[in-house]
C-alpha positions in Angstrom: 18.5 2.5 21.4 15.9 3.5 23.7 14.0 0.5 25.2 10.3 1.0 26.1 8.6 -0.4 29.8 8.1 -3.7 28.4 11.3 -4.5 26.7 13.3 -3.7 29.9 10.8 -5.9 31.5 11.8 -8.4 29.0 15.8 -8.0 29.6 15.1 -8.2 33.7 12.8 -11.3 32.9 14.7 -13.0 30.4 16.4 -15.8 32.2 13.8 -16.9 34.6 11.9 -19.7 34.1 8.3 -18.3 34.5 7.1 -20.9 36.5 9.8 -21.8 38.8 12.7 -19.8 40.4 15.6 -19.2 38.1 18.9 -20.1 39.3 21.5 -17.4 40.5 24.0 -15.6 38.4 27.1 -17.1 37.5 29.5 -18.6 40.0 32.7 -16.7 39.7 35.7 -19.2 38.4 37.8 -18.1 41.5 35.0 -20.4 43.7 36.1 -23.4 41.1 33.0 -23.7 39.8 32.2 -23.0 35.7 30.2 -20.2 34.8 26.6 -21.0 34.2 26.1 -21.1 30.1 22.9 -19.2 28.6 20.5 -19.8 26.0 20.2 -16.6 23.9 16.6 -16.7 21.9 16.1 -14.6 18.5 12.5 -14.7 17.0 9.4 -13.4 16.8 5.9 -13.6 18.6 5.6 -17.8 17.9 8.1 -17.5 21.0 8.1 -14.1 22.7 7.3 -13.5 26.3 3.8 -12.9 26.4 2.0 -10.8 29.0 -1.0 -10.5 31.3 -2.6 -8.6 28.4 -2.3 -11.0 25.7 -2.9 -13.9 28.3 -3.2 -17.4 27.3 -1.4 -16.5 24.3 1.9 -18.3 25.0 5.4 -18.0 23.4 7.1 -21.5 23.3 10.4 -19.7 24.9 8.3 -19.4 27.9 8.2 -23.1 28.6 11.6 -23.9 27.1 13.4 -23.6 30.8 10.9 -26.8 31.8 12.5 -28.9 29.3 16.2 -27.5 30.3 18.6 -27.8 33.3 19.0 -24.9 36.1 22.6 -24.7 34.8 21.3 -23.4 31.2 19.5 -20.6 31.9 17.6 -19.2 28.4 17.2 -15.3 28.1 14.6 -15.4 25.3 14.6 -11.8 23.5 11.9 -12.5 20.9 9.8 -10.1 20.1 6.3 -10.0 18.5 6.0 -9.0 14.6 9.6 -8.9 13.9 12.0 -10.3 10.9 15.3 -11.2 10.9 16.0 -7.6 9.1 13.6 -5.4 11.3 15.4 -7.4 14.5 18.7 -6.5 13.5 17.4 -2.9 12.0 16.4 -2.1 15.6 19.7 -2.8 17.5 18.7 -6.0 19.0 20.9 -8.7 17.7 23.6 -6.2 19.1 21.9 -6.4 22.7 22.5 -10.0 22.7 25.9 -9.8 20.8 27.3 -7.7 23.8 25.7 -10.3 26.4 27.2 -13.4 24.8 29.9 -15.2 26.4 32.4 -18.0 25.5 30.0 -21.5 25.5 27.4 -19.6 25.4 24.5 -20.2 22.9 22.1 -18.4 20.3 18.9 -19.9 19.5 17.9 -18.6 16.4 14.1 -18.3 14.7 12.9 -16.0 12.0 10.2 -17.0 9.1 6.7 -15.4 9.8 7.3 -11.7 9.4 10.3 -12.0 7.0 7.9 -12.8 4.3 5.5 -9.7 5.0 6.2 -8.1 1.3 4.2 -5.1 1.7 6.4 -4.4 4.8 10.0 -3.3 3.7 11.1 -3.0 6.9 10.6 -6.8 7.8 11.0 -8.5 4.0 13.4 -10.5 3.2 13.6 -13.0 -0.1 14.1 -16.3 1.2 17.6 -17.5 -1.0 19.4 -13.7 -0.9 18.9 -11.1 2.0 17.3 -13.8 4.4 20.5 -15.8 4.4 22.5 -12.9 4.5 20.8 -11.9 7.8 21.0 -14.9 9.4 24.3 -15.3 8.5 24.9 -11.9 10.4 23.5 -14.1 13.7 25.6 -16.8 12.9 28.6 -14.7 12.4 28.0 -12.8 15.6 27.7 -15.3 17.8 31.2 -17.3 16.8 33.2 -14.2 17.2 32.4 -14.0 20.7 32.9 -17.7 21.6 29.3 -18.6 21.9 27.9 -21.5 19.2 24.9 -20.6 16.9 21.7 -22.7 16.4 19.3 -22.5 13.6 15.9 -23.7 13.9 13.1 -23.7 10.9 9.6 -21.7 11.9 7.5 -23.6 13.6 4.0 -23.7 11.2 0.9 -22.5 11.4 -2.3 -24.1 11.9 -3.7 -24.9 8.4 -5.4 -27.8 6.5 -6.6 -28.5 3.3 -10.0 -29.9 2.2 -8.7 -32.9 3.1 -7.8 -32.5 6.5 -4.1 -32.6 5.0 -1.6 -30.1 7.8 -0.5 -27.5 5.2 2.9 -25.6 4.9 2.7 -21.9 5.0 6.3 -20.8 4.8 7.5 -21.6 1.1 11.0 -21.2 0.8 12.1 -20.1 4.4 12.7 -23.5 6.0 14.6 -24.7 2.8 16.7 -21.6 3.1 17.9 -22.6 6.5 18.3 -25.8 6.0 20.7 -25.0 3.4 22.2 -21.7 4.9 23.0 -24.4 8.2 24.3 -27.4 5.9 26.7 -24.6 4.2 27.9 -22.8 7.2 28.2 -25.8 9.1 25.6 -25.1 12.0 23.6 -26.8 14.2 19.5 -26.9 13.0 16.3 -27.5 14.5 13.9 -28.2 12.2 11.0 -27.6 13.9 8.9 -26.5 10.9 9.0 -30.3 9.6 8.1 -31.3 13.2 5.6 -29.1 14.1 3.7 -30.1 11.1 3.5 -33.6 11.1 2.9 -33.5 15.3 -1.0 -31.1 13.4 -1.3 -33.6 10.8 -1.5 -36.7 13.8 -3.4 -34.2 15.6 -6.1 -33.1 12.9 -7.7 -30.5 12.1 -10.1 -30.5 15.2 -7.4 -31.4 18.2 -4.9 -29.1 16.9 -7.4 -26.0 18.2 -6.4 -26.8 21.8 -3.0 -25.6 21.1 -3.3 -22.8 19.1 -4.8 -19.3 20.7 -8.4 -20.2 20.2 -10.8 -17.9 22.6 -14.3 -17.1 22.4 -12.9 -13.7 21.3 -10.8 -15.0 18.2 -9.4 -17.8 15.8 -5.4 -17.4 16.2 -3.9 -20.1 14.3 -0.1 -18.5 14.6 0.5 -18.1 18.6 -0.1 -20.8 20.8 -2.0 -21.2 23.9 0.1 -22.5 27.5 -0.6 -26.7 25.6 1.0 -25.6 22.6 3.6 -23.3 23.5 4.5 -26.6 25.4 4.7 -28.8 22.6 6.8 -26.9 21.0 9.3 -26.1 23.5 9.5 -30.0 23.9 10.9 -30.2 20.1 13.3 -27.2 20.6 14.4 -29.3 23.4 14.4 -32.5 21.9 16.1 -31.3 18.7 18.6 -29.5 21.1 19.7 -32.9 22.9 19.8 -35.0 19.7 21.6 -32.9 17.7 24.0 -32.9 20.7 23.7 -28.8 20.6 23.2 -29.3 24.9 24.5 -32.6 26.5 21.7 -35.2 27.6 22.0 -33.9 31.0 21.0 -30.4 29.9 17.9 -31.4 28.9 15.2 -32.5 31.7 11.5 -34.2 31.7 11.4 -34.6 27.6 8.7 -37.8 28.6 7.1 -36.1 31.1 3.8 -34.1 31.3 4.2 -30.2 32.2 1.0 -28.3 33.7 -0.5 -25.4 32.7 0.3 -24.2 35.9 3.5 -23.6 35.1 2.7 -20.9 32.4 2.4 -17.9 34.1 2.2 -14.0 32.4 3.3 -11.0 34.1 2.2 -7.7 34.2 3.7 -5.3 31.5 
């Protein structure tokens, strides 16, 4: 697989916290000290690394490492527009396969392009070739020692008439939830979350965390507030479902800045 500018970028990027220094590579089990684990991320642009060019669009893996412990590093390998099929199509489920280590874990979230059904590239149906490619994530990971984690897509921006937050992604959060309850995984169900945090929000306070500009009306990818917010769930969910121990996971109560957000160049 040949990797364009930006995807290496990605891989060289992918376990630094982008607002504060990452911490070094793994201490070697000869100096009696554990390896460092890693947080592997699978998804799409609702996480992604985002760059200068698409700045403030934010992808909540970017602000994940504030809610997380130096000694779990997160290499987030989302990428924008893709499925669970078209990530696996491309060869990048086995990039992270061959990088996954005993303890290590995979952080997995797929929903928005999987139900493109014009696109046969990225469709999946929900109940049949959805599972069956997460399953292929799942699978992956526990041959090589490292524990798999499901997480629901987190929703859109969408109300009703009524000011009512909306669901936009039918069957795909049932389908996980079933697909982790069968195979015995870990899940983050961040699309239940996510929608009740716009619903206490409403229809107007829920713009300040979506990709609003003067230039357009994103109601999909967050700006550096929302990509926050939703990194604190993934976190949340991570330490009460015991996925990372309580000391993993860091300043859950506390407020992050902006700041912190930062985009480099492609």
């Amino acid at each position: 697989m040949t990797l364009t500018r930006r995807q290496v970028t990605t891989v060289a990027l992918a376990a630094v916290p982008l607002a504060v220094a990452a911490t070094g590579p793994a201490v070697a089990a000869s100096q009696g000290r554990p390896r460092e684990r890693t947080l592997y991320i699978a998804g799409d642009s609702t996480a992604a690394q985002k760059y200068a060019d698409a700045a403030p669009e934010t992808g909540w893996g970017m602000a994940l490492p504030f809610f997380l412990h130096d000694r779990l590093a997160v290499s987030n390998h989302a990428v924008n527009g893709r499925s669970s099929k078209s990530f696996i199509d491309e060869g990048r489920l086995d990039v992270v396969l061959a990088a996954l280590r005993p303890g290590d874990l995979l952080l997995v979230q797929f929903g928005h392009n999987d139900s493109k059904i014009a696109d046969p590239t990225r469709y999946t149906e929900p109940w049949t070739t959805y599972q069956d490619c997460l399953r292929q994530y799942v699978d992956g990971a526990r041959a090589r020692g490292a524990r798999p984690v499901l997480a629901t897509s987190v929703e859109r921006r969408k109300f009703d008439a009524d000011g009512n937050a909306v669901g936009t992604h039918g069957d795909y959060p049932p389908a996980v939830r079933a697909l982790a309850e069968e195979e015995g995984v870990a899940l983050l169900d961040i699309q239940a979350l996510s929608i009740a945090l716009w619903q206490e929000l409403g229809v107007e306070e829920t713009k300040k965390y979506f990709n609003w500009t003067d230039a357009e009306q994103d109601n999909t990818h967050f700006n550096p507030p929302g990509a926050i917010a939703v990194a604190r769930m993934v976190a949340g969910e991570l330490s009460r479902r015991r996925v990372v121990g309580r000391r993993d996971a860091r300043r859950l109560d506390e407020v992050i800045p902006e700041s912190w957000i930062s985009w480099p160049e492609v």
